[in-house]
C-alpha positions in Angstrom: -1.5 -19.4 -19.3 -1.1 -17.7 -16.3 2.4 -17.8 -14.0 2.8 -18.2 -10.1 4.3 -15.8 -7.9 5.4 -19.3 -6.1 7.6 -20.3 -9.3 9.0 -16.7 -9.5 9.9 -16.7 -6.2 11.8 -20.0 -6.4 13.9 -18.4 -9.4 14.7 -15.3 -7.4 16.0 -17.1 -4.4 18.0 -19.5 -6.5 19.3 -16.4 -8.1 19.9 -14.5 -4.6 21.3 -17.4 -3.2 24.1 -18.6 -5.4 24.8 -14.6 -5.4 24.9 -14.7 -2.2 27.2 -18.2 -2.0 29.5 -16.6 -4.9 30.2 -13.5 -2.9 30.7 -15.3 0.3 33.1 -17.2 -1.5 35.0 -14.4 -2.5 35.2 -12.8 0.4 36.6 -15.9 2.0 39.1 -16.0 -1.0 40.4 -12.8 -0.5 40.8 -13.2 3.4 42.9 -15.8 2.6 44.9 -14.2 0.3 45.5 -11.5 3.1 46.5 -14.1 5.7 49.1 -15.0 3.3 50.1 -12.1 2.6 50.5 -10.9 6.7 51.2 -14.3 8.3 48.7 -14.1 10.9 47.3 -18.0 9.7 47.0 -18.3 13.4 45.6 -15.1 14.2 42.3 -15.2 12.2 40.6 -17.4 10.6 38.9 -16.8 6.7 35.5 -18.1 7.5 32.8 -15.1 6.5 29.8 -15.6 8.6 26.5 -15.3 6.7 25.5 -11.9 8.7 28.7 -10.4 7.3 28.0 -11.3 3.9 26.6 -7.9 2.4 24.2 -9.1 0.3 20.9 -11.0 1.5 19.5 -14.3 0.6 16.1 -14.4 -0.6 12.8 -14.2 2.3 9.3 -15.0 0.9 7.9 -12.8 3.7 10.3 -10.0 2.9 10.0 -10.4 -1.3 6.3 -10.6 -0.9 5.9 -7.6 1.0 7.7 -5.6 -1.6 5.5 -7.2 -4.3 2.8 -5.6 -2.3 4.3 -2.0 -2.3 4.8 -2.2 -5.6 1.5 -3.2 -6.4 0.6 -0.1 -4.5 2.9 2.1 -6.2 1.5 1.0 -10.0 -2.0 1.9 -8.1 -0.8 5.4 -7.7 1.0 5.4 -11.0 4.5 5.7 -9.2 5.3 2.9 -11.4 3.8 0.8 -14.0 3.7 -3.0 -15.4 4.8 -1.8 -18.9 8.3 0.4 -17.9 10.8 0.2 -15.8 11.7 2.5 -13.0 9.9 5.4 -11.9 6.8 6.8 -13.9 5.3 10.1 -12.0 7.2 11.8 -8.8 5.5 15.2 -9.1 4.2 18.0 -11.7 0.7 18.3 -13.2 -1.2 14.8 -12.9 -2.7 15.4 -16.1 0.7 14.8 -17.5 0.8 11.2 -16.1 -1.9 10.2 -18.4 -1.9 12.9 -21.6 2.4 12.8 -21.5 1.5 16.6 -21.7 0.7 19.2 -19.0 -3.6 19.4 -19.2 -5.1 23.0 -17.7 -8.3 24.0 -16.7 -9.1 27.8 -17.0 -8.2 28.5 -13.7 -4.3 27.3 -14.7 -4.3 24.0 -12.5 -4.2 20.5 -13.8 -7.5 18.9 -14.2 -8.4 15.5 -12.9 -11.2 13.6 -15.2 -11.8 10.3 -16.2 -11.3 11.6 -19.7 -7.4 11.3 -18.8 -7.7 7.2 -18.9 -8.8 7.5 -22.3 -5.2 8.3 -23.2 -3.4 5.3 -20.8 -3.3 2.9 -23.8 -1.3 5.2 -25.7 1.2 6.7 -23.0 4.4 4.5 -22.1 5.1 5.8 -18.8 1.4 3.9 -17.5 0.3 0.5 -18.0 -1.9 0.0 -20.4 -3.7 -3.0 -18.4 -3.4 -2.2 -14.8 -5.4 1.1 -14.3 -3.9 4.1 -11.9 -6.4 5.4 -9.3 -7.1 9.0 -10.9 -8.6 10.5 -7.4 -5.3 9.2 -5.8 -7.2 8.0 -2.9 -7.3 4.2 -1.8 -9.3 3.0 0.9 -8.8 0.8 3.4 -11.5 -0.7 5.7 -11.9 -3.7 7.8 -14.8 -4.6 5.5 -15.7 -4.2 1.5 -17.5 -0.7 1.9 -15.8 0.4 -1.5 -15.7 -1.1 -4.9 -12.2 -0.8 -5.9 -10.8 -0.6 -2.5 -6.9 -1.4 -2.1 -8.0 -5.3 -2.0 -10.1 -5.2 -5.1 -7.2 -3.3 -6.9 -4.4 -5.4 -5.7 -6.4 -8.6 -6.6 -6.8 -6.7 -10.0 -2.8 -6.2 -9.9 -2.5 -9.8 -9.5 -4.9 -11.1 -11.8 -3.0 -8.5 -14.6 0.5 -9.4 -13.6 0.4 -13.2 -13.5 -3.1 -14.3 -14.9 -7.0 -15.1 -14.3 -6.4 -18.9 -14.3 -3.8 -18.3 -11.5 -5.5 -15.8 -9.0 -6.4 -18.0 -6.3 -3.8 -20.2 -6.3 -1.3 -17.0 -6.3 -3.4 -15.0 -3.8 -3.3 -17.5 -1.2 0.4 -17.9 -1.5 0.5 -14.1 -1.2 -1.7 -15.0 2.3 0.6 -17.6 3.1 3.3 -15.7 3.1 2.2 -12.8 4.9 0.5 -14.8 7.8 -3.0 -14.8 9.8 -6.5 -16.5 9.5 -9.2 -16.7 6.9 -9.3 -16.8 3.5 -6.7 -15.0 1.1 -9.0 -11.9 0.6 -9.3 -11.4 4.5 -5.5 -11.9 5.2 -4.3 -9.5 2.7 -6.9 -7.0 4.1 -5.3 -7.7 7.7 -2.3 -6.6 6.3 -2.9 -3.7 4.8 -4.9 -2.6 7.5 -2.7 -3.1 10.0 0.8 -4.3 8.4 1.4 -2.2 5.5 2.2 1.1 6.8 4.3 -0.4 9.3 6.2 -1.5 7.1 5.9 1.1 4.6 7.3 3.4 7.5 10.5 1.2 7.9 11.3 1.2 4.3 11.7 4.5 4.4 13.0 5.6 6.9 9.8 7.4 9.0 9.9 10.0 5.5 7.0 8.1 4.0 6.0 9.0 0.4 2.4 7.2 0.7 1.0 9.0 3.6 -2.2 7.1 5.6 -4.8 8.7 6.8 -7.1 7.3 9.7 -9.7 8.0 11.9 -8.5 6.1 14.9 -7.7 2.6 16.7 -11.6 1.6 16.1 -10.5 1.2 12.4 -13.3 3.7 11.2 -12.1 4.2 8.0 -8.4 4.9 6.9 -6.6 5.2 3.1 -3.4 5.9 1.6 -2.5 8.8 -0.6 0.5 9.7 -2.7 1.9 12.5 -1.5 3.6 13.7 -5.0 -0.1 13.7 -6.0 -1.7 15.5 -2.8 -3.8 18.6 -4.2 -5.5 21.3 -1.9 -8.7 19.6 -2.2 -7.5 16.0 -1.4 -9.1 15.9 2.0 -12.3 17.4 1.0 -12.9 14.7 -1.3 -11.4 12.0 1.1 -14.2 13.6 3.9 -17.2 13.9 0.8 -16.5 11.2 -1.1 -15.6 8.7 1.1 -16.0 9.3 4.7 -19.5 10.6 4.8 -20.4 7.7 2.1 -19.2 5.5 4.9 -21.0 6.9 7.3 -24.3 6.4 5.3 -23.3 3.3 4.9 -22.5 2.2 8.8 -25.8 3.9 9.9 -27.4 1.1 7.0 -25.6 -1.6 8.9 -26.5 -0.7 12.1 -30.3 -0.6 11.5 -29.8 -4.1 10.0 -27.9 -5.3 12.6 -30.6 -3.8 15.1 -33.4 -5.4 13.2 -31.8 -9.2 13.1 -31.0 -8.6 16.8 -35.0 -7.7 17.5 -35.7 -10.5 15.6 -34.1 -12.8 17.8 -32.3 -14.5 15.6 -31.6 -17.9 17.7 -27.8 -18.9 18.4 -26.9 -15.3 17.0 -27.8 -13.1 19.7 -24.0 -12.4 21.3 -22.1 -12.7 17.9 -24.4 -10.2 16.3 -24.6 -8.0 20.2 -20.3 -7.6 19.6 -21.0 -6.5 15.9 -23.3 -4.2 16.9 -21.1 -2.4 19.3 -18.1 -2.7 16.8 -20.1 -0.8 14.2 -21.6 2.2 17.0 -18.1 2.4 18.2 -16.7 2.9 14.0 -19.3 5.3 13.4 -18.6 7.5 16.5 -15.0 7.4 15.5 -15.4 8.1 12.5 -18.0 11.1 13.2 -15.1 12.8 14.8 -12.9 12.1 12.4 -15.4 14.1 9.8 -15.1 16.8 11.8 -11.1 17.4 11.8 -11.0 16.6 8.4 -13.7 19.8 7.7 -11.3 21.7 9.9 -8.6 21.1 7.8 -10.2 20.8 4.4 -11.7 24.4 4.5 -8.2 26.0 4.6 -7.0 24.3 1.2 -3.5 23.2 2.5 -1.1 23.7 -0.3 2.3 21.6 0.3 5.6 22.3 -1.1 7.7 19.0 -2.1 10.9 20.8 -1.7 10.0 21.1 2.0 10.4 17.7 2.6 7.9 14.5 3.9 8.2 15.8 7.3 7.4 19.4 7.3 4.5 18.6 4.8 3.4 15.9 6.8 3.1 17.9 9.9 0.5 20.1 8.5 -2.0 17.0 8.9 -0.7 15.6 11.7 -4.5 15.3 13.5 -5.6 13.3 10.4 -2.8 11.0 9.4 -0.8 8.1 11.0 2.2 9.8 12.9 5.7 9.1 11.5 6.9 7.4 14.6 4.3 4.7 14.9 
């Protein structure tokens, strides 16, 4: 029988709360004691207001937000459903998957398919909630990908708490986070336009999932795990994504086209302001193609001991800047 993220989320702030009530009450209790102690009864007071209290009562948007980044972060294989803490922070990927270092006869750590073969028998990855091995997610205002983010995080949820639940806990998940539409659509929104935000805030501006994206036109964009970047990272994001999605916006702009010549009745300035949306994606996203071929010839190798910032800078033309 599946479980709702609703119940767990009632547990958790019965749990934060009466934390947060038993702590408030001590610090209250220990005021006291000190107002005793001094004799200034008429100086202060040992009221605690709740914004001095220093832990935090429970909030759905806040809790569900994290649920989110964690979801994420099993999708990378930062963590996993089946152990606690964290899984993979950097050395040879193969080793996320094998438990031991894989090579390929030029000395580097392979990336195959052949590695999830393993998952079921390595403790530091789930064995139900599979990690993305190209450690590439897309994000896209539309399902262009199978297995985009959406797809996986519905997968996340459907593993975590159940089939027989989904819906019910997807559209709390929409709930909480806000908008219009159906669940799917909201949680897009969000990580389209919410996540990284927040993602940014969390930590600090030193993100560890960087986001790359080809502009405010919302071309194309996706999230990598920086512990996981290789030197040919944005060649595949440019081969094996963007130019698919260019393929596949010319395909949807013919169609669009063709309704539109049909004269399709009641549909002419609805399908008009699609049309221009999708010219105005693919021209952003032509130019993105081309300063990600700038960049992906050179083979950028990154050095974790530099730090997010001085790595980061070195794809600063392709990636969501640290202060937005």
């Amino acid at each position: 029988m599946g479980k709702l993220i609703a119940d767990k989320f009632k547990a958790w702030e019965r749990e934060c709360n009466a934390r947060f009530e038993r702590l408030k009450s001590n610090e209250e209790a220990l005021n006291r004691i000190f107002i005793d102690i001094y004799g200034v009864r008429d100086e202060m007071t040992s009221d605690v207001e709740e914004d001095q209290v220093t832990v935090r009562k429970a909030d759905l948007a806040r809790e569900i937000k994290s649920l989110i980044s964690y979801a994420v972060g099993c999708m990378f294989g930062r963590y996993s459903l089946d152990k606690d803490g964290l899984c993979y922070v950097g050395g040879a990927f193969g080793e996320l998957f094998t438990g031991v270092p894989v090579q390929s006869e030029d000395g580097k750590a392979q990336r195959s398919l052949c590695y999830l073969k393993e998952v079921a028998e390595n403790s530091n990855v789930s064995s139900h909630f599979g990690v993305v091995v190209d450690n590439i997610l897309p994000i896209t205002d539309d399902e262009y990908f199978a297995d985009d983010i959406v797809d996986r995080f519905v997968e996340f949820v459907r593993i975590a708490y159940g089939a027989d639940t989904l819906e019910e806990n997807l559209r709390f998940v929409a709930d909480a986070l806000g908008g219009k539409g159906n669940a799917r659509s909201v949680i897009r929104s969000y990580f389209l336009k919410g996540f990284y935000a927040d993602h940014l805030k969390l930590y600090q501006k030193h993100p560890i999932y960087w986001m790359f994206s080809s502009g405010k036109k919302n071309g194309f964009k996706c999230l990598i795990y920086m512990h996981r970047y290789e030197a040919d990272t944005l060649a595949r994001i440019r081969t094996d994504y963007v130019q698919v999605l260019q393929a596949r916006y010319r395909a949807r702009i013919s169609d669009t086209e063709a309704m539109i010549c049909r004269g399709a009745e009641g549909d002419a300035e609805r399908l008009g302001k699609q049309l221009k949306k999708l010219q105005d994606q693919a021209e952003e996203l032509c130019r993105y193609e081309e300063k990600l071929q700038h960049l992906s010839d050179q083979m950028i190798e990154i050095d974790l001991d530099d730090g997010v910032k001085v790595n980061h800078a070195k794809f600063s033309d392709v990636l969501v800047a640290l202060g937005h």
